[in-house]
C-alpha positions as CSV (number, residue, x, y, z in Angstrom):
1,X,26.0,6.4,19.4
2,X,23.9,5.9,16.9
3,X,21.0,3.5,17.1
4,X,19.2,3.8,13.7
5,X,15.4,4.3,15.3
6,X,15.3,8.0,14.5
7,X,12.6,10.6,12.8
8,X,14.2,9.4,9.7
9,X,15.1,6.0,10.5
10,X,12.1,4.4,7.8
11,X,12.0,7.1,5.7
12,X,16.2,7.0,4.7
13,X,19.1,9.0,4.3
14,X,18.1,10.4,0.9
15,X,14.5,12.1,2.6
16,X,17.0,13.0,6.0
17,X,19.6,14.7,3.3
18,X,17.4,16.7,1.2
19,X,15.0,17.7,4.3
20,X,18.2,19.3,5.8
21,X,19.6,20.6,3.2
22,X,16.1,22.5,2.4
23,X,15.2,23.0,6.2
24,X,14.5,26.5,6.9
25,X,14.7,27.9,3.4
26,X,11.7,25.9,1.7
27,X,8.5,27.6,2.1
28,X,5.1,26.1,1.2
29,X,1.3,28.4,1.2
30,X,-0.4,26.7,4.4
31,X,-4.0,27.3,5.4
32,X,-3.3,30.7,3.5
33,X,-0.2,32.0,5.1
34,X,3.6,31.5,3.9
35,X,5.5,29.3,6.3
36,X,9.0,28.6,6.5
37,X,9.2,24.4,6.4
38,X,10.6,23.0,9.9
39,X,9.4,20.0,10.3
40,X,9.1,16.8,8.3
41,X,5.6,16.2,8.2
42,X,5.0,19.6,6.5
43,X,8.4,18.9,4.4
44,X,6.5,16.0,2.7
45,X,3.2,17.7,2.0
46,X,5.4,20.0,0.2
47,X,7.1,17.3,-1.6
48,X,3.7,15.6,-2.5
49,X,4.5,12.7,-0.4
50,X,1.8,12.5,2.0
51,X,2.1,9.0,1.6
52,X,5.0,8.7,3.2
53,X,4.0,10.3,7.1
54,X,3.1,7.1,8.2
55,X,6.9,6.2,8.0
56,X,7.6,9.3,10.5
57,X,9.1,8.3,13.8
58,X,7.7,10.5,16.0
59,X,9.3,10.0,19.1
60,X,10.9,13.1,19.5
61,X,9.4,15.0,16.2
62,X,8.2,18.2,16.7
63,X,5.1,18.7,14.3
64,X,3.5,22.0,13.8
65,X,0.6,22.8,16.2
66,X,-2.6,23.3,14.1
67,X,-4.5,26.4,14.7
């Protein structure tokens, strides 16, 4: 069932559409390695949209761990 309060639930369909269809084949130059993009806070560095990872729903978002 869906209940519209997910990761992507104030961000909309458009950010959950193109994160997927990029997920796992974007790459972005991080703290000075190549990483693959897996998670959407790292997704809207890459897009510039910093802005935006306030409108992350974290429960149950998996962000990167820092080193």
């Amino acid at each position: 069932m869906k209940t519209g309060n997910g990761v992507f639930s104030k961000l909309g369909e458009e950010w959950f559409d193109e994160y997927w269809i990029n997920y796992g084949s974007a790459t972005m130059l991080k703290d000075g390695e190549t990483i693959k993009i897996t998670n959407i806070w790292d997704f809207l560095e890459f897009k510039g949209r910093t802005d935006l990872i306030d409108k992350v729903v974290a429960k149950g978002a998996k962000r990167r761990k820092k080193k």
